[in-house]
VOBA-1610 file (N, C-alpha, C; in pm, whole numbers, padded with zeros to 5 digits, always signed):
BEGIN
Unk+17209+16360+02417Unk+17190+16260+02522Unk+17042+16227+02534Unk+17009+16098+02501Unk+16858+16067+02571Unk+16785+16089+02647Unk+16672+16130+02671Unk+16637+16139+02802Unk+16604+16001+02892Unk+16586+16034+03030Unk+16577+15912+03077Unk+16459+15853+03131Unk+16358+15945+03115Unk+16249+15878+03221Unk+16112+15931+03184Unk+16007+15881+03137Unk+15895+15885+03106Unk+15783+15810+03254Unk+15706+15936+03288Unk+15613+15922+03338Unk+15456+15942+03343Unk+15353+15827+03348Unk+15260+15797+03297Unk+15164+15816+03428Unk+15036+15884+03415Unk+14911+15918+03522Unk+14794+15890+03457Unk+14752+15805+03479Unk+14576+15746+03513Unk+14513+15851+03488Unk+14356+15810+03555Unk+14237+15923+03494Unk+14236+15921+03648Unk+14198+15828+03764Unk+14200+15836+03871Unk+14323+15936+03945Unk+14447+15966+03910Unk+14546+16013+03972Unk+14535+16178+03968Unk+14449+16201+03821Unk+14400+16344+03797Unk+14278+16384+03822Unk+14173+16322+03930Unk+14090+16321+03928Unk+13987+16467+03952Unk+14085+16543+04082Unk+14040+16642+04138Unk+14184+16759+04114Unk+14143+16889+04177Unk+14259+16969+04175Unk+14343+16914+04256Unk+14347+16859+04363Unk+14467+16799+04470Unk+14520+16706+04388Unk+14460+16611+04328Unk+14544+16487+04253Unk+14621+16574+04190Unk+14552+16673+04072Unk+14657+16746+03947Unk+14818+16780+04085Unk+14778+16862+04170Unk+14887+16872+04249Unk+14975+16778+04307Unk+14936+16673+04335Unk+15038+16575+04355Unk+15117+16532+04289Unk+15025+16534+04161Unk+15149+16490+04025Unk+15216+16588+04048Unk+15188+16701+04003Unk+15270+16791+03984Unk+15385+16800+04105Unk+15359+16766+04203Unk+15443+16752+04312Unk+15542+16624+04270Unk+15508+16522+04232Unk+15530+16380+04220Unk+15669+16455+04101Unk+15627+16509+04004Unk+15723+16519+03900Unk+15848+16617+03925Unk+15813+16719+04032Unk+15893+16836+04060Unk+15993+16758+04178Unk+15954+16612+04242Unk+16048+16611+04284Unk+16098+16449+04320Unk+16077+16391+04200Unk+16120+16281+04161Unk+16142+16319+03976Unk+16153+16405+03898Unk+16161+16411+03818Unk+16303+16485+03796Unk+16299+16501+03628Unk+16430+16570+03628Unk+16368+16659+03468Unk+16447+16759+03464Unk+16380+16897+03316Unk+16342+16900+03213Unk+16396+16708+03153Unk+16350+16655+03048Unk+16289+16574+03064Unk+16175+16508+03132Unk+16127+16427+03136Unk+16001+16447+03053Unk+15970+16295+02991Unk+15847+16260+02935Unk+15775+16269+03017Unk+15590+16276+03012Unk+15469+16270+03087Unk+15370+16243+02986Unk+15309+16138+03027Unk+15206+16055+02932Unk+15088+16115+03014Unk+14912+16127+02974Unk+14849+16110+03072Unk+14723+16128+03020Unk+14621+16052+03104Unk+14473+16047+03077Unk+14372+16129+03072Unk+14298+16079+03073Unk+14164+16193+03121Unk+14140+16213+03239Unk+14090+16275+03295Unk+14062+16322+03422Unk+13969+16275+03472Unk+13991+16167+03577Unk+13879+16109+03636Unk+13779+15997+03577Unk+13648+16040+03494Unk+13547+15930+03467Unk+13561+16049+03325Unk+13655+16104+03252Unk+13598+16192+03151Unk+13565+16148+02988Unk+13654+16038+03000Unk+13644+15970+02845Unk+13444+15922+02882Unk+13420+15828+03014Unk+13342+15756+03014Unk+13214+15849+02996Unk+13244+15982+03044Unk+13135+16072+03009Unk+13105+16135+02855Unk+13188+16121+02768Unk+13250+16146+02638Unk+13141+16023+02581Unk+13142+15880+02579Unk+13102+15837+02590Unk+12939+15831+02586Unk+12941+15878+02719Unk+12789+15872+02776Unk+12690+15994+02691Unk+12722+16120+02651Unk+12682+16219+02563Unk+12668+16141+02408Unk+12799+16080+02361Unk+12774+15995+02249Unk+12624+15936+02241Unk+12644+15853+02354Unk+12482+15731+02386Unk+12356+15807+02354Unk+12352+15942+02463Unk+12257+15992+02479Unk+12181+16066+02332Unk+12317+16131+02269Unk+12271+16160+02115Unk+12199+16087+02061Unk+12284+15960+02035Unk+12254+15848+01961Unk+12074+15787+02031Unk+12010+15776+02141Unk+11918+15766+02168Unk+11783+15860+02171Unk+11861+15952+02109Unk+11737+16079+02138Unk+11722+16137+02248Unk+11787+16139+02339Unk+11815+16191+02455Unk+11862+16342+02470Unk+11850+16436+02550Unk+11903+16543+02581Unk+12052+16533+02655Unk+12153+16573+02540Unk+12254+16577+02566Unk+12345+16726+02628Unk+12294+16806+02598Unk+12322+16920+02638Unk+12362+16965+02760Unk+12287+16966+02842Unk+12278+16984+03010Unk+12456+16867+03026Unk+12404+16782+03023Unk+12478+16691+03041Unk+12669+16719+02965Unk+12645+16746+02879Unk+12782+16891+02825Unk+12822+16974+02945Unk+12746+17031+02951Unk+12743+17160+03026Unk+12841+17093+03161Unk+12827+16972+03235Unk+12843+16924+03390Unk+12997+16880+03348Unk+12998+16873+03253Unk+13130+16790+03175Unk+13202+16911+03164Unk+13180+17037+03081Unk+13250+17154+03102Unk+13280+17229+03213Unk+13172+17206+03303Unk+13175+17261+03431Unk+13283+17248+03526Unk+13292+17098+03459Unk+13390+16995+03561Unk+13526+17098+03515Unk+13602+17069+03409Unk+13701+17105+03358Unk+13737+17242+03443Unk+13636+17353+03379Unk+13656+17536+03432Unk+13645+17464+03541Unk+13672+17433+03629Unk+13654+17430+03789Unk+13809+17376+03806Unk+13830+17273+03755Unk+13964+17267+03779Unk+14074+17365+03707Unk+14049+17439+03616Unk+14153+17521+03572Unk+14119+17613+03644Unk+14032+17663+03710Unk+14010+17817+03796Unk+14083+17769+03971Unk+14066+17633+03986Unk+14123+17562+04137Unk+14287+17578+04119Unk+14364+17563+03985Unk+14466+17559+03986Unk+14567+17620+03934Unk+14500+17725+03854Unk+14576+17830+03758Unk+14588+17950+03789Unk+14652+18055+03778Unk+14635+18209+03773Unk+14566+18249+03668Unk+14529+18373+03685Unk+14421+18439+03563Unk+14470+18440+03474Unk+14626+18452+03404Unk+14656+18479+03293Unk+14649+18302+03234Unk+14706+18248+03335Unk+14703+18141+03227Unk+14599+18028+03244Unk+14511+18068+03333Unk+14347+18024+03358Unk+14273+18069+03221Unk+14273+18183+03205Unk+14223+18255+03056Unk+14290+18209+02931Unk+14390+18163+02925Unk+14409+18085+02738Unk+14342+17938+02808Unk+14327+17877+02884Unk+14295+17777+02897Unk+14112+17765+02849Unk+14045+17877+02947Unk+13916+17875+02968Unk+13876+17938+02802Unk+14006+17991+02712Unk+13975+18000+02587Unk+13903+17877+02479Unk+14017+17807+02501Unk+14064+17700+02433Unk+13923+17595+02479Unk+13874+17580+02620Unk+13788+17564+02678Unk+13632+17534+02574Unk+13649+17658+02598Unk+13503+17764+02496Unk+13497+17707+02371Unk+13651+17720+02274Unk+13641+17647+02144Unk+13641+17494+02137Unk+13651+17422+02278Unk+13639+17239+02256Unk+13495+17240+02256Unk+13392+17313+02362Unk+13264+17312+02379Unk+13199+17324+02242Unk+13241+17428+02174Unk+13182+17469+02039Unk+13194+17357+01934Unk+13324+17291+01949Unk+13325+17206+01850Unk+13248+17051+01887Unk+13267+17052+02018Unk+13171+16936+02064Unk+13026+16939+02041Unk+13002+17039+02056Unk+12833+17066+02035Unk+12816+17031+01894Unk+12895+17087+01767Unk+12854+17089+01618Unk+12920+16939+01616Unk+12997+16849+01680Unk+12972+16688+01659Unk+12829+16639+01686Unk+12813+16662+01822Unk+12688+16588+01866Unk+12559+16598+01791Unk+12565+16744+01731Unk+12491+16791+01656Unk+12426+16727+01511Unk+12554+16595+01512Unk+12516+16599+01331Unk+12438+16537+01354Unk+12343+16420+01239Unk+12273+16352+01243Unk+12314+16202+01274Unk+12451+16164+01157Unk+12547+16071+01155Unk+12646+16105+01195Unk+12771+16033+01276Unk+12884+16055+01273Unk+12989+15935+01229Unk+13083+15937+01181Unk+13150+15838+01124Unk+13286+15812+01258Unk+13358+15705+01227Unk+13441+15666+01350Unk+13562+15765+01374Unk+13598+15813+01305Unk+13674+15953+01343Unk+13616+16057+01355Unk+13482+16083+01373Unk+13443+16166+01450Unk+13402+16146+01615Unk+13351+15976+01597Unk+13332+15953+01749Unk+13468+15974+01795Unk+13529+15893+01762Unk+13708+15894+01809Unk+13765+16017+01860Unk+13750+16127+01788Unk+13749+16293+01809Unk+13691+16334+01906Unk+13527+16259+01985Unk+13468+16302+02054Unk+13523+16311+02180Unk+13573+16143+02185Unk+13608+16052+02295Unk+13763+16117+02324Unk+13818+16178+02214Unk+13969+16235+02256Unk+14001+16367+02320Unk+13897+16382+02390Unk+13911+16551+02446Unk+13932+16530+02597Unk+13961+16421+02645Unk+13939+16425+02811Unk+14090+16421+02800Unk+14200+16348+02726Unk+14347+16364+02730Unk+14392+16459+02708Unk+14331+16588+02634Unk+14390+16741+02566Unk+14344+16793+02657Unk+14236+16783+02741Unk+14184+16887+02831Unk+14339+16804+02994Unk+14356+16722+02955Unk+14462+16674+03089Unk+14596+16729+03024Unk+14605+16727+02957Unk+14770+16715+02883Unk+14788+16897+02885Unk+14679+16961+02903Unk+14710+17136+02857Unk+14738+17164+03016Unk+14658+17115+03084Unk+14612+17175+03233Unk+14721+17092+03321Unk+14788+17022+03259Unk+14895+16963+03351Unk+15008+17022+03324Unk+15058+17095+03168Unk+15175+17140+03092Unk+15144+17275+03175Unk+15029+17341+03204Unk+15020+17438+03260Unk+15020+17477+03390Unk+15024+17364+03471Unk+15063+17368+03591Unk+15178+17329+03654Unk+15257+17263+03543Unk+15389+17287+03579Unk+15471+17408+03551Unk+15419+17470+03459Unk+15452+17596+03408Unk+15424+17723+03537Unk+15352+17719+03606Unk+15268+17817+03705Unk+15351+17720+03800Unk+15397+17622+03809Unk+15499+17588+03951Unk+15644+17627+03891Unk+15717+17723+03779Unk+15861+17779+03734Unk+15902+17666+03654Unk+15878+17524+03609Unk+15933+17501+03544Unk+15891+17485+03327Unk+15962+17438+03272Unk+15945+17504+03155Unk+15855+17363+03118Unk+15752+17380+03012Unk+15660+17256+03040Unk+15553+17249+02870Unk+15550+17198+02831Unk+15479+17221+02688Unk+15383+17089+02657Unk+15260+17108+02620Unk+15186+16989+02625Unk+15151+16912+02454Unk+15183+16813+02437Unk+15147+16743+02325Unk+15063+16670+02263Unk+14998+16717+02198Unk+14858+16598+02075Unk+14949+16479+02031Unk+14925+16340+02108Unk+15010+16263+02047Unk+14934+16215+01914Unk+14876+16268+01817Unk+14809+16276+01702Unk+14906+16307+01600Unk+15021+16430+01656Unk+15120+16448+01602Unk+15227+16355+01600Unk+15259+16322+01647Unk+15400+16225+01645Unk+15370+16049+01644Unk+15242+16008+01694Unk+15207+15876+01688Unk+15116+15809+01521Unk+15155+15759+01429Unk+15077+15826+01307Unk+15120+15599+01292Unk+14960+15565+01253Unk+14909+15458+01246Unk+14843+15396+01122Unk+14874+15311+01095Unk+14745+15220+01034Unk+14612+15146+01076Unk+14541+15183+00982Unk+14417+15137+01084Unk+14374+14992+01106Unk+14283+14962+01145Unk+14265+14819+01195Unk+14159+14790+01301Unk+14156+14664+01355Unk+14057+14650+01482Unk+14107+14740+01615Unk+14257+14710+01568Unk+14321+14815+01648Unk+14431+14862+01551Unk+14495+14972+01599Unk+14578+15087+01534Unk+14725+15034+01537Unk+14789+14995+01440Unk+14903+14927+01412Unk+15001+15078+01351Unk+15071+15094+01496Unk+15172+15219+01496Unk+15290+15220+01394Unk+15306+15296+01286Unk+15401+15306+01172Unk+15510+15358+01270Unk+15599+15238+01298Unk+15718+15274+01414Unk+15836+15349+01345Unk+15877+15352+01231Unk+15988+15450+01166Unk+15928+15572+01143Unk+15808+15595+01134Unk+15730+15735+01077Unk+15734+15765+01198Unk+15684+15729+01330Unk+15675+15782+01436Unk+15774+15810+01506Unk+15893+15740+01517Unk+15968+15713+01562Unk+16065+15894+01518Unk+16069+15899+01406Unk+16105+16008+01356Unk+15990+16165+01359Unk+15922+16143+01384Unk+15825+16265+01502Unk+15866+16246+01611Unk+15887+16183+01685Unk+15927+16178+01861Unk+16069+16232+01852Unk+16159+16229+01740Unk+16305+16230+01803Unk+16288+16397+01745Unk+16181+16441+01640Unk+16245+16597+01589Unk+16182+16635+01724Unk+16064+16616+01783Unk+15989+16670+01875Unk+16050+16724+02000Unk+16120+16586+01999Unk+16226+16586+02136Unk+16415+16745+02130Unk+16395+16730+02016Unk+16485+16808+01920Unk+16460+16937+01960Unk+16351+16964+01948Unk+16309+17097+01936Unk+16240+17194+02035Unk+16244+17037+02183Unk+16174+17054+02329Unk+16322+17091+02445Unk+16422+17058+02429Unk+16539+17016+02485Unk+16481+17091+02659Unk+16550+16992+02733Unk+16518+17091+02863Unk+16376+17121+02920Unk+16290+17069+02865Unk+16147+17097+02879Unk+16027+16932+02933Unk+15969+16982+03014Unk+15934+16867+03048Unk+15802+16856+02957Unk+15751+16738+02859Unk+15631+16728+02760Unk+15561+16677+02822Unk+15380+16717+02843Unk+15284+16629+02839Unk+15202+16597+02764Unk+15227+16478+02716Unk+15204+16365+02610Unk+15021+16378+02619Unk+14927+16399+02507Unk+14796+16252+02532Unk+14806+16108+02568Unk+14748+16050+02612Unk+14727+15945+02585Unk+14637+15875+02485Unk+14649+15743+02469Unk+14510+15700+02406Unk+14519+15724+02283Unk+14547+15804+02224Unk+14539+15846+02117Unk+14641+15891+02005Unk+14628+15857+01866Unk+14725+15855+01779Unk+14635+15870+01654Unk+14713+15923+01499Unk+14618+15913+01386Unk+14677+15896+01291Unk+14570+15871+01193Unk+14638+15824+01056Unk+14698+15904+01005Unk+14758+15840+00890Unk+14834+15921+00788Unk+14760+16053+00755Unk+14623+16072+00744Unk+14559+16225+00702Unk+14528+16248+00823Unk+14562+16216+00935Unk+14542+16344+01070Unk+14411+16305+01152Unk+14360+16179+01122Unk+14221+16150+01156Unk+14250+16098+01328Unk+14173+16124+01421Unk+14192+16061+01528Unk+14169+15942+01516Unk+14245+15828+01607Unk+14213+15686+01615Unk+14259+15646+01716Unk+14164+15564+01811Unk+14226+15510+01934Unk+14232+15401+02001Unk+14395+15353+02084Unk+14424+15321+02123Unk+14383+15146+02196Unk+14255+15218+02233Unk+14174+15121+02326Unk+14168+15159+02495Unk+14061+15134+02542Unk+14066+15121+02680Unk+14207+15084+02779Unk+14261+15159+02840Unk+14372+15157+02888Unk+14487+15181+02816Unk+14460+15246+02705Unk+14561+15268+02610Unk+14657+15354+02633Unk+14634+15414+02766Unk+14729+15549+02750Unk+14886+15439+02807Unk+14841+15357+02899Unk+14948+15298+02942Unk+15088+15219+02833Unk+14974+15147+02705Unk+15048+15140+02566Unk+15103+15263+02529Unk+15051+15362+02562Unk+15094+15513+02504Unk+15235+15537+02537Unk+15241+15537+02679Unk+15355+15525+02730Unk+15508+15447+02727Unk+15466+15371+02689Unk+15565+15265+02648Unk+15606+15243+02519Unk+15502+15287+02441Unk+15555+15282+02298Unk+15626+15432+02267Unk+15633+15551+02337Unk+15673+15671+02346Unk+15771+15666+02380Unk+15797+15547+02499Unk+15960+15551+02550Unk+16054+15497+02473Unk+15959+15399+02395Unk+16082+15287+02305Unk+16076+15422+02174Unk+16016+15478+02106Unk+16028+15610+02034Unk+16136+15690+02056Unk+16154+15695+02181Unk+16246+15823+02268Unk+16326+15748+02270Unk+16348+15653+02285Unk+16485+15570+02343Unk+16492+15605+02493Unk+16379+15613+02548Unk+16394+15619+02706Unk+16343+15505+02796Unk+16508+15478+02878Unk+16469+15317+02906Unk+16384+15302+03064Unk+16328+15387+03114Unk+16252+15383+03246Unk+16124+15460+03191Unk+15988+15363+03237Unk+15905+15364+03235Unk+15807+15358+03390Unk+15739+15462+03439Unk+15677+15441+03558Unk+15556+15455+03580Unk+15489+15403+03580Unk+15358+15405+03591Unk+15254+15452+03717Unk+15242+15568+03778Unk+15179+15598+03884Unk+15050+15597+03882Unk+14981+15534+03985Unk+14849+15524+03996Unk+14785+15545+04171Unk+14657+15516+04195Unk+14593+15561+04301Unk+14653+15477+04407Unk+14633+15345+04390Unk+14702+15247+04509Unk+14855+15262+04517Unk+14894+15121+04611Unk+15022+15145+04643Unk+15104+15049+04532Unk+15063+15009+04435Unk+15117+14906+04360Unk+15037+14801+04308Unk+15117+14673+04243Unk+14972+14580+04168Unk+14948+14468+04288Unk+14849+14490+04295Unk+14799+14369+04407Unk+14746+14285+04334Unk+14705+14127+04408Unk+14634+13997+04362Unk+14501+13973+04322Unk+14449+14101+04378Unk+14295+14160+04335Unk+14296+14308+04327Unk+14123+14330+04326Unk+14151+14510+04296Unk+14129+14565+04466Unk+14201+14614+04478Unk+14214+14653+04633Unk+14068+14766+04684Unk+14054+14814+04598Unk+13904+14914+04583Unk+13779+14794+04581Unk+13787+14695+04595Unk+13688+14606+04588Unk+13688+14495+04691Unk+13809+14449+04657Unk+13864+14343+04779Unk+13935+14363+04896Unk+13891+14332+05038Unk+13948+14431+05139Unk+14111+14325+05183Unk+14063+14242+05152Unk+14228+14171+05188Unk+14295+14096+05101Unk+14313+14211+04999Unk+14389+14219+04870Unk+14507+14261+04909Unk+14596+14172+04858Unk+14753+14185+04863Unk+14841+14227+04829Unk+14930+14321+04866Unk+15052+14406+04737Unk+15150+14289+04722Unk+15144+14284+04588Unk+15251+14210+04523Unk+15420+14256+04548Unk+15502+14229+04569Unk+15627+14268+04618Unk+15725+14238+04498Unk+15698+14157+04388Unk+15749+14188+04326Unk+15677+14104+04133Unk+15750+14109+04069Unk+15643+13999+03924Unk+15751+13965+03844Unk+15726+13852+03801Unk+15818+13860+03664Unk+15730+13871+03555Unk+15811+13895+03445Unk+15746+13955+03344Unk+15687+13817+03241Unk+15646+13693+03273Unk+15595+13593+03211Unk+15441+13645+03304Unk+15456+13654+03423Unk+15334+13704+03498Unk+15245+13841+03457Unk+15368+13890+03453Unk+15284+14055+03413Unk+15232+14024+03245Unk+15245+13935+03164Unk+15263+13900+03058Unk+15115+13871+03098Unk+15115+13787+03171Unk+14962+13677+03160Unk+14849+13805+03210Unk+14887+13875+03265Unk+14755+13998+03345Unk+14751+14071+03219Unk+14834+14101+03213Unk+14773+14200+03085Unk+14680+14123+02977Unk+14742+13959+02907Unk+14620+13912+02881Unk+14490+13835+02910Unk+14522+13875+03044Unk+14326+13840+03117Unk+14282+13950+03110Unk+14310+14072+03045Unk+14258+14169+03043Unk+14261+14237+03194Unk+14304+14244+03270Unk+14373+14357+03428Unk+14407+14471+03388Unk+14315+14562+03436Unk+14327+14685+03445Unk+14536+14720+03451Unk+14553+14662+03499Unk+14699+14722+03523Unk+14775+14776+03443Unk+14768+14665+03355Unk+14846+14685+03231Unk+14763+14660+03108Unk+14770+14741+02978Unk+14734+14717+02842Unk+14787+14598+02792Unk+14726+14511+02757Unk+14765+14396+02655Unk+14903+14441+02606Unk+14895+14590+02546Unk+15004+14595+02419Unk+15123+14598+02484Unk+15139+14674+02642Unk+15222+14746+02687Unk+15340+14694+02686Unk+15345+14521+02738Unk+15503+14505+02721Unk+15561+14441+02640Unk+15464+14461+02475Unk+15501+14455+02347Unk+15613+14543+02308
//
């Protein structure tokens, strides 16, 4: 039997330990044992991913600036975990730091290595969320969608939908009963190389995971109460939309609106 319901979280929704808990609340009781979970980076973490890139690249002291970025992370796995499973985390932790440092480190880096750089704010969300549903009793396993999303490359990443399609269904095969949290953003080539998505990609992530799964509900939770006529964080008498059709949601996604990814209701 299919599963039925794939659910997708922002970088804003995971921002702090209370957000991680709400989801986790959000899924324990609007969810059901098989459900999909797509999800971002935590907060501003890609943009800091990012910002270390720059700073390399300028001659800048990047280090310190690591360090506030790791800091961030151990703070939320020590806010929300028990020791046993705070400690494989703060492991795993230790070995992203190590390998981040010997990127930043090189002289050159080529686009699957930036890509690699920029993909650690979804693995550091996708472990610490699989693990906190796990530490709330239910059964919970987190996924590199590197594995199952496998692309051609391009300006953007043109998803090999029968190759993938057939990773999502053994995946799903071999998860039964278990709720997955997905990366976002991110998918790779045929030799395993990271490649991504694009800005707001996790939301494409989501949707192309469900049509993978054959799962026909897609939900998208975020900070506000829904899509309004402006950005409600900016505009104070911004409006909730009550309802859209999809020629509309069609056109936002290509003015480029945060809401939705261009690709998403491809």
């Amino acid at each position: 039997m299919a599963r039925g319901h794939l659910h997708k979280f922002g970088g804003s929704s995971l921002a702090d330990a209370d957000c991680y808990r709400r989801v986790a609340h959000i899924l324990l009781t609007h969810g059901h044992s098989d459900d999909l979970i797509v999800v971002s980076a935590a907060g501003k973490s890609t943009n800091f991913l990012y910002k270390l890139l720059n700073l390399r690249d300028t001659g800048q002291l990047w280090q310190e600036e690591l360090q506030v970025l790791i800091s961030y992370q151990q703070t939320l796995i020590e806010q929300l975990l028990s020791n046993e499973q705070a400690r494989d985390l703060r492991e795993r932790l230790s070995t992203d730091k190590s390998q981040l440092i010997s990127l930043l480190s090189l002289e050159e880096r080529n686009e699957y290595q930036i890509s690699h750089v920029v993909s650690f704010g979804e693995r550091w969300s996708a472990r610490l969320m699989a693990a906190l549903l796990r530490e709330s009793g239910v059964a919970s396993s987190h996924v590199d969608a590197c594995s199952i999303l496998v692309a051609d490359e391009g300006a953007v990443p043109i998803i090999r939908v029968e190759e993938s399609r057939d990773k999502v269904q053994a995946l799903l095969a071999a998860h039964p009963n278990e709720r997955l949290v997905i990366t976002g953003f991110i998918c790779a080539n045929s030799q395993g190389d990271t490649l991504l998505l694009g800005r707001n990609g996790s939301d494409f992530s989501a949707s192309l995971i469900a049509s993978l799964a054959d799962i026909g509900r897609v939900t998208i939770w975020t900070d506000v109460e829904g899509v309004f006529n402006a950005d409600p964080n900016k505009i104070n008498d911004a409006k909730l939309l009550k309802s859209m059709s999809l020629a509309e949601a069609d056109r936002l996604a290509k003015l480029g609106s945060p809401v939705l990814h261009s690709r998403t209701l491809q």
